[in-house]
Structure formats: C-alpha cells, structure tokens
C-alpha positions, -999 to +999 in steps of 0.1 A: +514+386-337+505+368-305+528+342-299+513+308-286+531+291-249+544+259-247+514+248-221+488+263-244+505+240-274+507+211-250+471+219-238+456+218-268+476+192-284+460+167-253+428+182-263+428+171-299+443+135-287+417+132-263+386+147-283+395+121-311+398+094-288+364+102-272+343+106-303+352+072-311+337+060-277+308+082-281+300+069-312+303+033-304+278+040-273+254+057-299+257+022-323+254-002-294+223+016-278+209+025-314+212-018-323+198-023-287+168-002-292+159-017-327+163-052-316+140-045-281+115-025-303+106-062-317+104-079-284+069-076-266+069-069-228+072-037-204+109-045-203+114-044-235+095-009-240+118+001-210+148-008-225+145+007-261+133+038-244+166+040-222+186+034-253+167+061-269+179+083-240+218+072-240+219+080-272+206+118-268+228+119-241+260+109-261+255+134-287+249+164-256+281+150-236+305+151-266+297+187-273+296+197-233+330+182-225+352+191-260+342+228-249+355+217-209+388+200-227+397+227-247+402+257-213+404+228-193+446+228-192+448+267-184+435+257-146+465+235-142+486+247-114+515+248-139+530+228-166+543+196-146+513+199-125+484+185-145+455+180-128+422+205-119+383+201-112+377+205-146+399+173-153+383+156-126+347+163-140+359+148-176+373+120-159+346+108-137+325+117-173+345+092-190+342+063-162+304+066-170+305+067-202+326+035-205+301+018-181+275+021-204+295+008-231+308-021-209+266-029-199+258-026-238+283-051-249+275-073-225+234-070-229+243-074-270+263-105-265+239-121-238+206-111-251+197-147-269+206-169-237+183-186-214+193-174-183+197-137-195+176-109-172+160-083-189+146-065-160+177-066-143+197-051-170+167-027-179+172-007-146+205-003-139+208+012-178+176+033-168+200+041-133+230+055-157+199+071-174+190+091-143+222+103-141+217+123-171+189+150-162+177+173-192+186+208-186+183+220-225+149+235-213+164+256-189+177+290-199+182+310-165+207+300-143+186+305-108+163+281-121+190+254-128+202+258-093+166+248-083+163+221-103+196+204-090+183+211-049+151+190-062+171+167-082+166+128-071+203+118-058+196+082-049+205+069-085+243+077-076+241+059-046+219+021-058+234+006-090+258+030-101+274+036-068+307+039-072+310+034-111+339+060-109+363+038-093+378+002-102+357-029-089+376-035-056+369-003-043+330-008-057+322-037-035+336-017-007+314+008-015+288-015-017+291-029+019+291+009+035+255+020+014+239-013+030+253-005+064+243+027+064+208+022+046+201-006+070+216+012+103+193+042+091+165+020+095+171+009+128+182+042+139+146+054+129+126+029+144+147+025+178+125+050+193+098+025+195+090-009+208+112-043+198+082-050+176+094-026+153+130-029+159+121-065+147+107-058+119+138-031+108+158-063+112+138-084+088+136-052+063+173-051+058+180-083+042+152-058+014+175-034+013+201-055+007+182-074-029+166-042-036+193-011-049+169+017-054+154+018-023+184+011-007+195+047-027+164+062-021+173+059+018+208+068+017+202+102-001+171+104+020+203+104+051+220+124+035+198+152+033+176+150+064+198+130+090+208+152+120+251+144+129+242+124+158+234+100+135+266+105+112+284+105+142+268+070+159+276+052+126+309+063+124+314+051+154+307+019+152+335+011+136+350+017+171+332-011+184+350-041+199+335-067+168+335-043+142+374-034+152+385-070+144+367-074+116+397-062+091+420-086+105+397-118+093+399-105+058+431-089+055+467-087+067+476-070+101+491-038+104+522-034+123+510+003+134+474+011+139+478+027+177+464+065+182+490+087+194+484+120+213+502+153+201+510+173+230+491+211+228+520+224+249+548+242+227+562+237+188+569+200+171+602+208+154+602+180+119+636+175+096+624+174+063+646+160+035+672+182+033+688+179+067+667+211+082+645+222+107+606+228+103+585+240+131+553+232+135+530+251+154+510+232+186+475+222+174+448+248+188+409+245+183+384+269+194+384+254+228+418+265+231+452+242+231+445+205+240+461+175+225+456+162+192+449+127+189+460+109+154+456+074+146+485+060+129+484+033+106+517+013+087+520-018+072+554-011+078+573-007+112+597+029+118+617+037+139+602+053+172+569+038+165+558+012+191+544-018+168+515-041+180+536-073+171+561-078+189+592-088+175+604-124+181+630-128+214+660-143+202+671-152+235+635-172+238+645-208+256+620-234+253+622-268+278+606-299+268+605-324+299 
C-alpha cells in the first residue's frame, strides 16, 4: 500500500480549496460576459459587435483556463522547495492567471452596472476587454510543439504593455508602470528620429502627447523596443535617471531618504560580515572578467545605521543663534 506524505495531503488539500474557489470565479466571468454579450447583441453600432464578440471570446477562454490551471494546481505543490517553503513558477503562473482573471471580472461589473448612463464609453471599454482578449491566443489548433514555439516568437506582445500593463500588480504600482511605458515609448521616438534634422525632432515632440492618449500604439512601440532596440539605447534611457532634473524628481513627490550615496567595495582582499549568530562570514572580493576592480553599490535607507554617512545631517545641539 503506498502511503500518502504530509506535503502531498497538504498539496492537494490547497488544490481542492483553491479549484473550488476558482470555479466560482470562472463561472461568474462566464455569466457576466454571457449577460454582456446578449444585451450588446441588441445594440446597433461597430462597438457593440465588438463587444459581444469579445465576450464571446472571454467566455471560451474561461472554460479553457479552468481546465489548464486545475491540471497546473494539482503537481503544482511537488515543485515547492520544501514544506514551509511554498512558492514555485508554477505558482507564480496561477497567480499572475488569477490577477487577469479578476480584472475581467472587475471591467464586467463595472461595464454591467454603467452600461445605461449618459456619460458611459463603449469604445473605450470595448478595447481594453478586446486587450485582455489578446492576451488569450488560441493554441487548440496546434498539435506539435515546434510549431507552438513559432507561433509565440510571432506572437503580438504589445497588448501586455497598452491597457493591461501591469494588471498583475496592485494600482500604485500600475500607475508607476504607466509613467515608465510613456517614457520609454516617447524617448524611443526621439531616439529614432534624433538622427535627423530639428524638424523631425519637433515633430517627435508633438507625437508624444499621441502616445500618451493612445495605449496601443504606445504598446505597439514598446514591444517594437523591446525586440529590435540595440543596448545603447537601453542603456541611454536608463541613464537618464542619472540626470541632474530627473535625480530630484523623487524628492518633490515623496519623502527623502536618509541614505541614497553609492559606496565603492574595494577589489583588494576578503569583506569579513557577522551574521546573526555572533560569527564570521567571508566574502570573497568582487572580480569581473576585467579582472578585480571595485564594485560600486548604491545604497538606499529610509532609515540611518550605524557607519553609514547620511545625507541629512543631524541637528547641532551646540547650534547658537544671535539676534542683534
């Protein structure tokens, strides 16, 4: 008789909990899209073609996902690292999965309790569910693997970086993510046509305030970076965060640090560290294929330790001030 392990009992016990919990969700996406698609098939207008079709499609797509990731959750827990370490790709995958998922959800609701009032915008609403669409490509059709490898090199990237970017995260982080795509869709732009005259660099100007109103195309040129952009251009608009305006920048919008100095690590012998217990750790000197040379870190605290130099300096209490 095979005897079962307490992490396989544990793993599958999460899997049931979770499984239930998500066909619930699933099948509240497949009601909301399946009442949006009956309500828009009434409407006249290219939007509302658009938008029953792309309800047509989530709901395909819910019945596909809850099959694909029940199989991922129940083999998912045997690639934990051990019992008290939960956590794998697998997990990841199911968890980014399930931030989608409840996006669409969260967009359905809100298109069902909206969809009677004056000021509510069909075409708006019709693309970014046609973005979470895009996200879903149909690879039923394909039955050899080399082939599905080719189709994902070809695949169109830019709906994960226009509407949906960062959909994975909470909303704070989103709108961060949201300022970097436009800086680096519109700095693309000007990087491109800087090679010509100011007529041109004009007009790049003038064409990021479109990439600003305009998501898709502001996608379409971020995975268009991604793909064909040499690393001088990664590298120039990384650093421009090193820039004297752009450095400041945080401090208008948030608190100071105490630390944010870069430190150099000598290359020149071991760094001996005491870790918790009271002992000794030696850490080798930092080499590169150039051979040994320091290692500049940047250090950044909101805090101030000991034998770190802080920024702020503290106030003199032997300060004497005299008023005539």
């Amino acid at each position: 008789m095979r005897t079962t392990s307490t992490a396989e009992t544990s793993g599958r016990d999460m899997c049931q909990r979770q499984s239930l919990d998500r066909s619930a969700v699933y099948a509240l996406a497949r009601s909301l899209s399946l009442e949006l698609s009956f309500f828009f098939l009434d409407k006249g207008g290219l939007h509302a073609e658009r938008f029953c079709r792309s309800c047509h499609i989530i709901c395909q797509c819910m019945s596909r996902l809850q099959v694909s990731v029940s199989d991922i959750c129940r083999v998912m827990h045997v690639f934990d690292y051990d019992e008290a370490t939960i956590g794998n790709g697998y997990r990841s995958i199911v968890s980014v999965v399930d931030k989608c998922v409840l996006n669409i959800i969260r967009l359905l609701k809100f298109v069902k309790e909206h969809k009677g009032t004056i000021l509510f915008r069909t075409g708006n609403y019709c693309k970014e569910l046609e973005t979470f669409c895009d996200l879903f490509p149909d690879l039923d059709k394909l039955s050899d693997l080399d082939e599905m490898m080719r189709k994902f090199e070809s695949f169109d990237q830019s709906c994960f970086f226009g509407r949906t970017i960062g959909f994975q995260f909470c909303s704070s982080v989103c709108r961060i993510f949201r300022v970097i795509a436009i800086s680096l869709a519109s700095y693309s732009l000007l990087w491109e046509r800087s090679k010509y005259s100011w007529t041109f660099v004009a007009g790049s100007l003038l064409s990021c305030g479109r990439l600003l109103l305009n998501p898709e195309e502001r996608g379409k040129r971020i995975a268009a970076c991604f793909k064909f952009s040499d690393p001088s251009f990664c590298k120039a608009f990384w650093e421009l965060l090193e820039t004297p305006l752009l450095k400041h920048i945080p401090s208008f919008f948030g608190p100071a640090l105490h630390i944010n100095e870069i430190y150099f690590i000598p290359g020149d012998g071991c760094i001996f560290l005491e870790n918790s217990s009271g002992s000794k750790v030696e850490i080798l000197a930092p080499e590169a294929y150039t051979g040994k040379r320091p290692l500049p870190v940047r250090i950044l605290s909101s805090r101030q330790f000991d034998g770190l130099v802080s920024i702020h300096h503290p106030i003199d209490q032997l300060l004497c001030l005299h008023c005539v």
